[in-house]
C-alpha positions in Angstrom: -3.2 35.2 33.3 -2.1 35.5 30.0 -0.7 32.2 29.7 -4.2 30.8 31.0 -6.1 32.5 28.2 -3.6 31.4 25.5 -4.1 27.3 26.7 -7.8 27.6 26.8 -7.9 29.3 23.7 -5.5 26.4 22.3 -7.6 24.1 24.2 -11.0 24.8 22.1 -10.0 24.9 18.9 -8.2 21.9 19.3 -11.7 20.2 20.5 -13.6 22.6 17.7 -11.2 20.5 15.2 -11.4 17.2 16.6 -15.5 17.7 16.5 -15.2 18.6 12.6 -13.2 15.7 11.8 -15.8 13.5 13.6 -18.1 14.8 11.7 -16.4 14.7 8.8 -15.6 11.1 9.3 -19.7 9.8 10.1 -20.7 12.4 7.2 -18.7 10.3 4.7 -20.8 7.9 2.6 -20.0 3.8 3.2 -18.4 2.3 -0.2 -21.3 1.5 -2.1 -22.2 -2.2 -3.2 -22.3 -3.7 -6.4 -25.6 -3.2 -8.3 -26.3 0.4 -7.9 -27.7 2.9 -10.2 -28.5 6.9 -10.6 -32.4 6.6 -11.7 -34.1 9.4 -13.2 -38.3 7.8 -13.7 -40.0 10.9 -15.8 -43.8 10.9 -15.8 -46.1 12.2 -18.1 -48.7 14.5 -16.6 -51.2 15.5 -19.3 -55.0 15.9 -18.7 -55.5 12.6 -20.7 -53.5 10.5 -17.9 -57.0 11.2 -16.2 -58.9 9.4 -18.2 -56.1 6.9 -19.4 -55.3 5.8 -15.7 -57.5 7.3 -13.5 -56.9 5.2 -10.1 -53.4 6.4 -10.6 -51.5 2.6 -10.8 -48.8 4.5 -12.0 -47.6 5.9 -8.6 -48.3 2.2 -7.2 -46.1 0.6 -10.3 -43.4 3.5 -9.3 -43.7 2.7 -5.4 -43.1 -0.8 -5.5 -40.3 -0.5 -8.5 -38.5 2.1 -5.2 -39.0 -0.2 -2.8 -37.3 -3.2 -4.4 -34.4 -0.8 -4.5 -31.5 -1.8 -2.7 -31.8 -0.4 1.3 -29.1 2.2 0.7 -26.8 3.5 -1.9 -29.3 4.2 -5.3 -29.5 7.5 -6.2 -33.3 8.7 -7.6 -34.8 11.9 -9.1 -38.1 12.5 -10.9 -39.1 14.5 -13.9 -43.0 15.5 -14.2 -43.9 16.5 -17.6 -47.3 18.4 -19.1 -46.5 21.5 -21.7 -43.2 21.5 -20.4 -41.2 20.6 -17.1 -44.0 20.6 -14.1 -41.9 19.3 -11.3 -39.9 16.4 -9.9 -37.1 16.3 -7.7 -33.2 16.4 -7.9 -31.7 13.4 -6.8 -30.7 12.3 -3.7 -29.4 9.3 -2.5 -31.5 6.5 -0.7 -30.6 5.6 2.4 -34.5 4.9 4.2 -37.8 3.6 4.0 -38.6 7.3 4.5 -36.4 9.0 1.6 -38.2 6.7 -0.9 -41.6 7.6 0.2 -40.4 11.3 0.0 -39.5 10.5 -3.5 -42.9 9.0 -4.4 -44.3 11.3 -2.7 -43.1 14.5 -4.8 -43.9 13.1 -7.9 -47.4 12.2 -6.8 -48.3 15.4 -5.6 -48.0 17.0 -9.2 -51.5 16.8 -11.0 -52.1 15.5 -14.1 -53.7 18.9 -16.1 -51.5 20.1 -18.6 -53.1 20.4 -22.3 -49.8 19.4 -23.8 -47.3 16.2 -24.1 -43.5 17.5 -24.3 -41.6 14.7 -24.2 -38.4 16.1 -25.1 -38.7 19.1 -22.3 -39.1 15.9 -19.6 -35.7 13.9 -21.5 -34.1 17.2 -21.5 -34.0 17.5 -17.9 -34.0 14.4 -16.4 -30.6 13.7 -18.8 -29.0 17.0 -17.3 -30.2 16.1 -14.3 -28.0 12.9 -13.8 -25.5 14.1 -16.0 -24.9 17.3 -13.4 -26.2 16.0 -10.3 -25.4 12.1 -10.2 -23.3 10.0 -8.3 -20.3 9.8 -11.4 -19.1 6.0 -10.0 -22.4 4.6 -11.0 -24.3 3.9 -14.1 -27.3 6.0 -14.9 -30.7 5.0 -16.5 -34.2 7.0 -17.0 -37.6 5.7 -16.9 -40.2 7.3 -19.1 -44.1 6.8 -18.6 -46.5 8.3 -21.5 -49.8 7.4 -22.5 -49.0 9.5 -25.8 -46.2 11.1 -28.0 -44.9 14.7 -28.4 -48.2 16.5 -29.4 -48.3 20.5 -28.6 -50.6 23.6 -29.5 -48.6 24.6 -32.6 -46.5 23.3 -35.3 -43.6 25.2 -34.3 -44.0 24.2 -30.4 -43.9 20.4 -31.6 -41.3 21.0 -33.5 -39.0 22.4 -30.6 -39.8 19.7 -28.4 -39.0 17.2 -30.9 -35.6 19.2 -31.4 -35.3 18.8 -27.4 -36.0 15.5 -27.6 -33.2 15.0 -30.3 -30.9 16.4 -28.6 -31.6 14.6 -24.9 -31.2 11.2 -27.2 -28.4 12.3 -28.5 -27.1 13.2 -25.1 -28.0 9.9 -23.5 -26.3 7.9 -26.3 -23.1 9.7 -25.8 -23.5 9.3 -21.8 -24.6 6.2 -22.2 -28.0 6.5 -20.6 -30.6 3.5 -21.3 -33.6 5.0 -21.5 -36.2 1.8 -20.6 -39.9 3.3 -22.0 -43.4 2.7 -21.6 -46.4 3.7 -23.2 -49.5 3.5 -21.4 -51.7 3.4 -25.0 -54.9 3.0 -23.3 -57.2 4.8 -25.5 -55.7 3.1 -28.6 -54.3 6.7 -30.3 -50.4 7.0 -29.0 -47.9 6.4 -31.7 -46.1 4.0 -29.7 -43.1 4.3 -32.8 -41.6 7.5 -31.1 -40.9 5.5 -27.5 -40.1 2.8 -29.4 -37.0 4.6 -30.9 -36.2 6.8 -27.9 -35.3 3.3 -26.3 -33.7 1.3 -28.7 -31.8 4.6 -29.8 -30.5 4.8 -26.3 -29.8 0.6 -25.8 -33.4 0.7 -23.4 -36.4 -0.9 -23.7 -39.6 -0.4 -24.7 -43.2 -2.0 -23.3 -46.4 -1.0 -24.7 -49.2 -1.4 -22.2 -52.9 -1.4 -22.7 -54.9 -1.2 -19.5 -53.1 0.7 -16.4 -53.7 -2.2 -14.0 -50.5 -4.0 -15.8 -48.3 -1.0 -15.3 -46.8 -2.9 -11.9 -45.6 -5.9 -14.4 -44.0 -3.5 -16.8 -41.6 -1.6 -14.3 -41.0 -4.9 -12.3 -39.9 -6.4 -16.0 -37.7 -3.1 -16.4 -36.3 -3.5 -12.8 -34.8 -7.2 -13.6 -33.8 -5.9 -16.9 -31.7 -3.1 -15.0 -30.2 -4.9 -12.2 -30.2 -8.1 -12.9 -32.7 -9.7 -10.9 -36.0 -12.5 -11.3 -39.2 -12.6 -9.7 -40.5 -15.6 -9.2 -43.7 -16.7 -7.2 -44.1 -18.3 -4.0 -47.4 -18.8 -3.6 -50.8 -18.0 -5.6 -53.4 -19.3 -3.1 -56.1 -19.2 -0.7 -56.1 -19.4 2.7 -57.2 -22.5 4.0 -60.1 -23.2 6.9 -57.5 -21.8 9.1 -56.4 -19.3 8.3 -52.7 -19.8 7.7 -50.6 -20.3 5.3 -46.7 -21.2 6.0 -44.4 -20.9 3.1 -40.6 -22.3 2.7 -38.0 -20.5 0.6 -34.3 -20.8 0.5 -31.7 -17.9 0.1 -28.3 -18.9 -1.4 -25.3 -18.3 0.2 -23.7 -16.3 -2.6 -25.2 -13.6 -4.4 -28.2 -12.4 -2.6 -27.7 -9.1 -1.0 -31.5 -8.5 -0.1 -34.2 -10.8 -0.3 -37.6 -9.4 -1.3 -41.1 -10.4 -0.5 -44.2 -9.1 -2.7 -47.5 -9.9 -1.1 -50.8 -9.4 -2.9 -54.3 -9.9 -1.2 -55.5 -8.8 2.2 -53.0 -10.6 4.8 -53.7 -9.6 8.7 -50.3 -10.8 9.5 -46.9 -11.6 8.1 -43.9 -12.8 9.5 -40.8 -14.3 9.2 -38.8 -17.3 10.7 -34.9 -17.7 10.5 -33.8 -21.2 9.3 -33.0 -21.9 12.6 -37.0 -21.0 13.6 -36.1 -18.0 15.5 -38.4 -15.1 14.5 -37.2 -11.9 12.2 -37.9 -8.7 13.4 -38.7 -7.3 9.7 -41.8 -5.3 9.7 -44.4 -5.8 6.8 -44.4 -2.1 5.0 -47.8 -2.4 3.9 -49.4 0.0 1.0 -52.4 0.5 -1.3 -52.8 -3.1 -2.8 -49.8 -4.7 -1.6 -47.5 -5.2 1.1 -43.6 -5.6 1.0 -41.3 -7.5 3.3 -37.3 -6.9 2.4 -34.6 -9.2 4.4 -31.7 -7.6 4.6 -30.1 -9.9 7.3 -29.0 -12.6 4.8 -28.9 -16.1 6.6 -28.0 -18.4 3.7 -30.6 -21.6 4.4 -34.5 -22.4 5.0 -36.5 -19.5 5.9 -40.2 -19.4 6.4 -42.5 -16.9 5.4 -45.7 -17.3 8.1 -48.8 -15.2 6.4 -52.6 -15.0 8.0 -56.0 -14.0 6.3 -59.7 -14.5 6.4 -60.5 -18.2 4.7 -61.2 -18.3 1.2 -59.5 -15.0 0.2 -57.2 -15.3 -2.1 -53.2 -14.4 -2.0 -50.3 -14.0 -4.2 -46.4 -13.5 -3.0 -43.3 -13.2 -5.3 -39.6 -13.2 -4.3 -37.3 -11.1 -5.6 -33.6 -11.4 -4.9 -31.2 -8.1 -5.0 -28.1 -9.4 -5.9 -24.4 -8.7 -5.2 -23.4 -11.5 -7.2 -19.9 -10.8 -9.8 -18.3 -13.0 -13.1 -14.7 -12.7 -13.4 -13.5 -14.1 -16.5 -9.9 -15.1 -17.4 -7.8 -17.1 -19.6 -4.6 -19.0 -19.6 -2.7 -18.7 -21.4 -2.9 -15.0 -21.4 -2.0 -14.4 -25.2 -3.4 -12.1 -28.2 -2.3 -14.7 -30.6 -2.5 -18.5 -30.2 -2.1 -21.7 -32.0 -5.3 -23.7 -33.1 -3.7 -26.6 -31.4 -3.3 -24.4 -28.0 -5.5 -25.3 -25.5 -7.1 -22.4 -23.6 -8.3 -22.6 -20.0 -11.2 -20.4 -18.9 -12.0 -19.7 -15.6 -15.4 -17.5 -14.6 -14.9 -16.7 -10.7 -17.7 -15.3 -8.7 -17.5 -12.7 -6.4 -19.7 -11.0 -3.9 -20.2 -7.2 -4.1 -16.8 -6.9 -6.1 -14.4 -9.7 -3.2 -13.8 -13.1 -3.9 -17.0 -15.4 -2.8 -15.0 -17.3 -0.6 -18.3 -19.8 -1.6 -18.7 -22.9 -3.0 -21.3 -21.6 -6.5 -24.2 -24.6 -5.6 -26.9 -23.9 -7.4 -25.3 -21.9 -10.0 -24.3 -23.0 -13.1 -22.1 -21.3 -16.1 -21.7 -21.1 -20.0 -19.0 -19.5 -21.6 -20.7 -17.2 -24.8 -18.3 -17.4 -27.4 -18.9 -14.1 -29.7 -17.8 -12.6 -32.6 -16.9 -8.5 -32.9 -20.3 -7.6 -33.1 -22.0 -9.1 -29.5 -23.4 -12.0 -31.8 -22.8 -15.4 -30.0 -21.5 -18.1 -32.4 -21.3 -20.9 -29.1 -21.7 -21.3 -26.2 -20.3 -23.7 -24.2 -21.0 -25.9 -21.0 -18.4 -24.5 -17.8 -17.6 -26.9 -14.7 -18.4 -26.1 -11.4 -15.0 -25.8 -9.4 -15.3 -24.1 -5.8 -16.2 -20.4 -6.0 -15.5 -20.9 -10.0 -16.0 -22.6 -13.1 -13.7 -24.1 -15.8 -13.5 -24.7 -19.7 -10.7 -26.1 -21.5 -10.9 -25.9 -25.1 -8.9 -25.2 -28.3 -10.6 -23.5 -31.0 -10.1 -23.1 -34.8 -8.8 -20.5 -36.7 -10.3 -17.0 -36.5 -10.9 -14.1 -34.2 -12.8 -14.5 -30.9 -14.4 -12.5 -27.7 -15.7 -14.5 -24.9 -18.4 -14.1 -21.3 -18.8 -16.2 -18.6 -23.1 -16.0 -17.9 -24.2 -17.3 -14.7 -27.4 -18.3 -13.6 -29.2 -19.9 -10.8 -31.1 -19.3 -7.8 -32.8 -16.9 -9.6 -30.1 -14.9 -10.5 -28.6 -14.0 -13.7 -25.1 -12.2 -14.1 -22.6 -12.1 -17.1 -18.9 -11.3 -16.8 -17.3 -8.5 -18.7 -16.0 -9.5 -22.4 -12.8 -10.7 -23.0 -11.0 -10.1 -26.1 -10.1 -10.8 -29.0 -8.3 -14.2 -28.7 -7.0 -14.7 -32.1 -6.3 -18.4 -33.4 -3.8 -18.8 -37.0 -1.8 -21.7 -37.2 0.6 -19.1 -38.3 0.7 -17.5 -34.8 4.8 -16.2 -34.7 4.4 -14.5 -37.9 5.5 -10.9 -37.2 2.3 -9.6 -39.3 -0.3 -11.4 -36.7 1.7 -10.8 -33.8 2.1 -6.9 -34.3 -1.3 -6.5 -36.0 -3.3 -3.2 -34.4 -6.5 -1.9 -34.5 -8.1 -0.3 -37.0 -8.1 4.4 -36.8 -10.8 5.9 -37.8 -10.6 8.8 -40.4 -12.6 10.6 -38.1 -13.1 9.9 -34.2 -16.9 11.6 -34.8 -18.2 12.2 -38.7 -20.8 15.3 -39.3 -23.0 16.0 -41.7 -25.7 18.2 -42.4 -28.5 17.7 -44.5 -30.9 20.1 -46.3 -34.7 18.7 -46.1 -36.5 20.8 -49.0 -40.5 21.1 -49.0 -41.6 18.4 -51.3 -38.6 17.6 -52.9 -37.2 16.0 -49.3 -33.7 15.7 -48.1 -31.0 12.7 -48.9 -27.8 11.6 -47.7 -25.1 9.0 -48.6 -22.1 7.9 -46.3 -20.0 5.0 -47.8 -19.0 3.1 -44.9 -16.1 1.8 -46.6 -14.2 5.3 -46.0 -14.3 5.4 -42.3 -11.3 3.8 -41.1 -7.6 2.3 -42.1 -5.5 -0.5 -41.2 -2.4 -1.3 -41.1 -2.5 -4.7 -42.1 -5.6 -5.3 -43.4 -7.1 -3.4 -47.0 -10.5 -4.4 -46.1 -12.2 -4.1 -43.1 -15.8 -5.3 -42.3 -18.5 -2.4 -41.2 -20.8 -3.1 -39.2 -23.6 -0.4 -37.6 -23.8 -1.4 -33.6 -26.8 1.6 -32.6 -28.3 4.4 -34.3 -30.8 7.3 -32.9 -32.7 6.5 -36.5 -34.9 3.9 -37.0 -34.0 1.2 -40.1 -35.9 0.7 -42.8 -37.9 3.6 -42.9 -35.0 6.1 -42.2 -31.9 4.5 -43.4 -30.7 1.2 -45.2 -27.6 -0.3 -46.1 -26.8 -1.8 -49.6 -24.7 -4.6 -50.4 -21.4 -2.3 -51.1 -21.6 -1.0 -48.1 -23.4 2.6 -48.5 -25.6 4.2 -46.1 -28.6 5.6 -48.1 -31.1 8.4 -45.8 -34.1 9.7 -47.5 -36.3 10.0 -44.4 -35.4 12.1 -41.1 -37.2 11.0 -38.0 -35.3 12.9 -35.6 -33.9 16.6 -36.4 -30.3 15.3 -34.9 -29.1 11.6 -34.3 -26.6 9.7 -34.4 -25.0 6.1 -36.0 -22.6 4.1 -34.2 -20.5 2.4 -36.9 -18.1 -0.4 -36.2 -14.9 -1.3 -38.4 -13.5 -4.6 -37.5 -10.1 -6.3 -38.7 -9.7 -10.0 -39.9 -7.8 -9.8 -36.6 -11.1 -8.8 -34.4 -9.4 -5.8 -33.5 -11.8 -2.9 -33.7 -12.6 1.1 -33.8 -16.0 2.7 -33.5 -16.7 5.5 -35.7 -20.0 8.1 -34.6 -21.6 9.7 -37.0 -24.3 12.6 -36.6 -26.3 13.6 -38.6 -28.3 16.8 -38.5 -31.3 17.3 -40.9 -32.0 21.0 -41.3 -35.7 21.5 -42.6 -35.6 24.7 -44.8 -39.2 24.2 -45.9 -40.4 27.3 -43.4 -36.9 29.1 -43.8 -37.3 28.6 -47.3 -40.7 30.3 -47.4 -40.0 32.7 -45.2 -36.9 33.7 -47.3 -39.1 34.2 -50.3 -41.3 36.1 -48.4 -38.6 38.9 -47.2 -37.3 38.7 -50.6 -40.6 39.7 -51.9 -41.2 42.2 -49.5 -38.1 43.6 -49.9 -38.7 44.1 -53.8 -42.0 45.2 -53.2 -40.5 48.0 -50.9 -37.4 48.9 -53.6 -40.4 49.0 -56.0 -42.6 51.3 -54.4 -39.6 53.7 -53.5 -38.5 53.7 -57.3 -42.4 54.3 -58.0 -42.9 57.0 -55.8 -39.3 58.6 -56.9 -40.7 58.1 -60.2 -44.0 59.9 -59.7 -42.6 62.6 -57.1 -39.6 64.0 -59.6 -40.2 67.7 -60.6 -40.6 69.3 -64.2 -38.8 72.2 -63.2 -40.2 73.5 -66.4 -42.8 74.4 -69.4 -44.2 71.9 -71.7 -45.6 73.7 -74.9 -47.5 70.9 -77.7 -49.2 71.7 -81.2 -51.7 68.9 -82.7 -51.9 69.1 -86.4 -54.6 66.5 -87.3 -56.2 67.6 -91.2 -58.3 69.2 -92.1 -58.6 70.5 -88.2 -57.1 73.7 -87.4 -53.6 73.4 -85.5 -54.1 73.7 -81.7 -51.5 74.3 -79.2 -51.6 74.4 -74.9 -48.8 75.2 -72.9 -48.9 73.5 -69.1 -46.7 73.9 -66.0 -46.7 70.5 -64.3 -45.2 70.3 -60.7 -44.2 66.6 -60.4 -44.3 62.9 -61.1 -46.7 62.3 -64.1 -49.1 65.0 -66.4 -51.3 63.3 -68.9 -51.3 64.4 -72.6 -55.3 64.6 -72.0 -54.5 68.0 -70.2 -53.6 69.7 -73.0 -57.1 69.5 -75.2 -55.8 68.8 -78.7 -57.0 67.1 -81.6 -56.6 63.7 -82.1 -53.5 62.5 -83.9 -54.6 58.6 -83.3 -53.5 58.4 -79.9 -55.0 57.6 -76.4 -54.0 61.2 -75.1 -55.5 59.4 -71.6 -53.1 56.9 -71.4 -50.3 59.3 -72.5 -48.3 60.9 -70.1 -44.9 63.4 -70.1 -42.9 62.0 -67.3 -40.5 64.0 -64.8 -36.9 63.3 -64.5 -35.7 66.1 -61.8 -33.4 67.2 -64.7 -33.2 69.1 -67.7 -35.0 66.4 -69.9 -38.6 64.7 -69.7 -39.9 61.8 -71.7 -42.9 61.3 -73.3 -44.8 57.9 -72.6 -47.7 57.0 -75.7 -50.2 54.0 -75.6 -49.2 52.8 -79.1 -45.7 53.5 -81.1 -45.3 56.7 -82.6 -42.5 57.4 -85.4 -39.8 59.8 -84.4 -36.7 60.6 -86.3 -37.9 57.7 -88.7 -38.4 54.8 -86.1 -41.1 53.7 -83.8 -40.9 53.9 -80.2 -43.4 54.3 -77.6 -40.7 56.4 -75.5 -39.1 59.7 -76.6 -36.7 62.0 -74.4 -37.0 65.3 -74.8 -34.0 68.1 -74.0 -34.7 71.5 -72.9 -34.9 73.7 -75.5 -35.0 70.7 -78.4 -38.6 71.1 -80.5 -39.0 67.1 -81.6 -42.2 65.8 -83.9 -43.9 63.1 -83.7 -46.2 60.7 -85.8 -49.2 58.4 -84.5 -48.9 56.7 -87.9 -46.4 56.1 -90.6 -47.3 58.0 -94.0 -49.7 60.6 -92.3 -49.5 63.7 -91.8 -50.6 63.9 -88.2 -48.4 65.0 -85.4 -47.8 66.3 -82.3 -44.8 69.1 -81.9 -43.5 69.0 -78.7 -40.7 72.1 -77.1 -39.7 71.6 -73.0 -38.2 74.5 -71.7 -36.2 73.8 -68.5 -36.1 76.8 -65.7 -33.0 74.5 -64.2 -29.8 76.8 -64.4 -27.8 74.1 -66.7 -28.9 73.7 -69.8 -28.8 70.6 -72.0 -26.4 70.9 -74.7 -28.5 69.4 -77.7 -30.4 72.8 -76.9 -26.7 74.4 -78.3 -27.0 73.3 -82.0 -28.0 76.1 -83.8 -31.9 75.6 -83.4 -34.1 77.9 -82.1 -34.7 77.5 -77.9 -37.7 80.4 -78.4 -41.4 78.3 -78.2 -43.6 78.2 -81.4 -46.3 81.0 -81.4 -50.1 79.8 -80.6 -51.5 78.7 -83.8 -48.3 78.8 -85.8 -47.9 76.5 -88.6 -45.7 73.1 -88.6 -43.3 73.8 -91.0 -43.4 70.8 -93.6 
């Protein structure tokens, strides 16, 4: 019995594990194709995109860039923007007609009301988003849609948001996320610089478009920038007395993956017919203002595209080809270093969704680009056609070169990867050339930090000169490849070679610098550069500082006017031919006012006289106008407990004031000590002359 339970216990978990690892097995994703992409599209949803595209072509430009997405295998998530992030979706990989009209879907149902534009809150996420959440095998690009710029309900929200959208640049660069822009300026008011720079800072491109209706040609423009492809029209028509209109086409047989068909007008029917006449069973996906037909059962031959409609009414169809196609690009022979008078055979092979072609390449034809170390072609050259490949033989003078194979045809564009440097010297076995290296960079990543003043601005200098060595070479040539700033109005260049910024259009960006060796071995240097604007921190500095001296102030003050006499003040006027007069007061803190004490006037302002406290066993007397005392003027005199001091308003007079403190403070002063009287003057007593 035992025995029986043990084997059927055996029993399922061996099926329970041979279920998991089927599972496991048909859960695991197909290798992907060539040509695929993480996409992050990020929509503006302000309140003004009602009035700058009301019908919404936006979401009809979007649909129909999705759907000329490869069938499976892109990856697509969706950033919805206002005052900050609205909605959108993660992404998630396409694999259906019904997972792309999901993702059209979510960003659709997001209204356009938000009061603001933050561009740099919708960069922000959709960069983390592929950076986190994206398939890491594949490239990764964002498209942005704004009919505006950053623009938000206080200085200091724009300012964040441009900080965000600093930083997501910044981000993308180092990612290397294109960011391809457009700028739905409808209404005439967008600065259409800032999209400008977020794509060109990133290696995108930017479109500006007028009138919403054109939307559909912008993203199809960005979609043959991104993977390669060409649209090109079949038919712009109308349909004859009959009704029906029968169109040829031919797909290649290398290169095309998917073959897509764009139709335009009000068709009642569309079909397709295989070059051998046999019908297709691809069904039409028909939407708003267009329908779409995609073919992905690639026949290479004569197809026929079979499309019905009411006479007279007019119809437009484009093709648009996915391709597979790859450029392999070699060269024999396979040296660094070569003799002008070698000759050097280049061979671009094509391939089909990364394997060999096994093709011939008709209708295809080749140039090889020849480049310096900058991109910048100095030739290009004719290639023969041989089988799946194509050929160049050439020798080539002396100097440093990089090479690509481009490849066009049946509307298909590709270019191999570059291949470099190939160095030419008619000295080629010299040890020098044949052991030369790269240039290092002082620094793999330079920083700097510059203060931006109000008024007086901010600058900053690099000399380019001082970011790299060589080992064989003193100089090198610098060269900036990309930079998040725009030149000309942020930076220039002089002729030595010296970066000069006076203008900060981003809070944070970044150069990428190239040093380059007579060799056309190379190292990039980045530099970033932050611009800290201390205008507000400034002023707000100045403010605490004031604050805080207005506080220390008011504390000494109210020290000042809260100390205690501790003490009798007794004073005698003696003002001829008046009669002397003396008062005696007991103040209790702070200030008492010589006014108090109803004497005759010695030529003083007894208002705006005052005996101050000190909390000790002294007190000082405060007059308007210098008084003489112990033969020089003052408008300040201390007076000890127990000292009797005189005072005169005016040199040569005989007016004065006789003044005697006596402290109740335990401690005495010691100038009280010196043999003078500490007993007060009687009332009325003469000064003694």
């Amino acid at each position: 019995m035992k025995r029986s339970r043990l084997f059927r216990c055996i029993l399922v978990q061996a099926l329970a594990w041979t279920l998991m690892l089927a599972f496991v097995g048909a859960a695991a994703p197909e290798p992907l194709e060539e040509n695929r992409f993480n996409v992050a599209v990020v929509v503006d949803a302000s309140g003004s995109m009602k009035s700058t595209d009301p019908e919404k072509y936006r979401f009809r430009a979007i649909t129909q860039f999705v759907n000329l997405l490869a069938e499976r295998g892109n990856w697509l998530g969706s950033v919805i923007f206002h005052t900050d992030v609205a909605g959108g979706e993660g992404l998630t990989r396409l694999d259906s007609q019904t997972d792309k009209k999901n993702a059209v879907a979510a960003m659709e149902a997001v209204p356009a009301d938000g009061d603001w534009t933050n561009i740099g809150a919708g960069l922000e996420r959709a960069v983390s988003m592929l950076k986190s959440e994206g398939d890491a095998s594949l490239p990764s690009v964002i498209l942005l849609l704004s009919d505006g710029n950053t623009d938000m309900a206080t200085p200091e929200e724009r300012k964040a948001s441009l900080d965000r959208k600093a930083g997501a640049i910044q981000a993308a660069r180092e990612s290397r996320i294109p960011i391809y822009s457009v700028c739905l300026n409808a209404n005439r008011t967008a600065d259409v610089a800032e999209m400008r720079q977020i794509s060109e800072a990133t290696g995108g491109s930017f479109q500006e478009v007028t009138a919403a209706q054109d939307l559909q040609d912008t993203f199809n423009a960005f979609y043959e920038l991104i993977y390669g492809a060409t649209t090109f029209p079949l038919a712009d028509d109308v349909f004859p007395a009959s009704g029906r209109l029968e169109i040829p086409f031919d797909v290649p047989g290398l290169g095309v993956e998917e073959v897509n068909i764009i139709v335009y007008g009000s068709a009642s029917k569309l079909f397709l017919n295989r070059p051998d006449g046999s019908l297709s069973d691809v069904v039409p996906q028909v939407y708003q203002d267009f329908s779409m037909m995609k073919l992905t059962e690639i026949i290479p031959g004569s197809w026929t595209l079979v499309t019905e409609g009411t006479p007279g009414d007019s119809i437009k169809i484009n093709l648009v080809y996915n391709t597979n196609l790859g450029v392999q690009l070699s060269a024999e022979p396979d040296r660094q270093i070569l003799n002008p008078a070698d000759a050097v055979t280049f061979t671009a092979r094509l391939t089909e969704g990364g394997a060999a072609g096994g093709q011939d390449c008709t209708g295809y034809s080749a140039e090889l680009l020849v480049m310096d170390a900058y991109g910048e072609v100095l030739e290009s050259l004719p290639m023969e056609a041989a089988g799946d490949s194509f050929v160049l033989t050439r020798s080539f003078g002396e100097g440093a070169y990089y090479y690509k194979a481009a490849v066009s045809g049946n509307h298909i564009a590709r270019e191999s990867a570059r291949l470099g440097p190939l160095s030419f010297s008619e000295e080629a076995a010299t040890g020098q050339e044949l052991n030369n290296t790269p240039p290092v960079p002082v620094k793999e990543v330079v920083e700097a930090t510059v203060k931006v003043w109000p008024i007086k601005g901010g600058s900053y200098t690099l000399d380019l000169n001082t970011l790299a060595s060589d080992g064989q070479d003193e100089t090198l040539e610098y060269r900036i490849l990309s930079s998040s700033f725009l030149e000309g109005e942020d930076y220039t260049v002089d002729g030595d070679g010296v970066l000069h910024m006076d203008h900060f259009s981003l809070s944070k960006g970044a150069f990428t610098i190239r040093a380059t060796d007579s060799g056309g071995l190379y190292c990039d240097i980045e530099v970033i550069v932050r611009a800290l604007n201390i205008g507000k921190m400034t002023l707000l500095g100045m403010l605490l500082l004031a604050l805080l001296g207005a506080a220390v102030l008011g504390v000494l003050l109210y020290l000042a006017l809260t100390k205690p006499f501790r003490g009798d003040i007794t004073v005698q006027s003696y003002a001829p031919p008046g009669a002397v007069k003396s008062a005696k007061r007991s103040p209790r803190r702070g200030r008492c006012k010589l006014s108090l004490f109803g004497l005759d006037n010695v030529g003083l302002d007894y208002r705006r006289c005052y005996f101050q406290a000190s909390g000790k066993n002294y007190i000082d007397l405060c007059t308007n106008l210098p008084v003489i005392y112990n033969g020089q003027e003052t408008k300040k005199v201390r007076i000890a407990s127990g000292m009797r001091i005189t005072v005169t308003a005016r040199r040569g007079e005989a007016r004065n004031l006789q003044i005697y403190f006596e402290s109740r403070m335990r401690t005495g002063y010691r100038g009280a000590a010196r043999g003078k009287s500490s007993r007060p003057p009687r009332r009325n007593q003469p000064l003694r002359r």
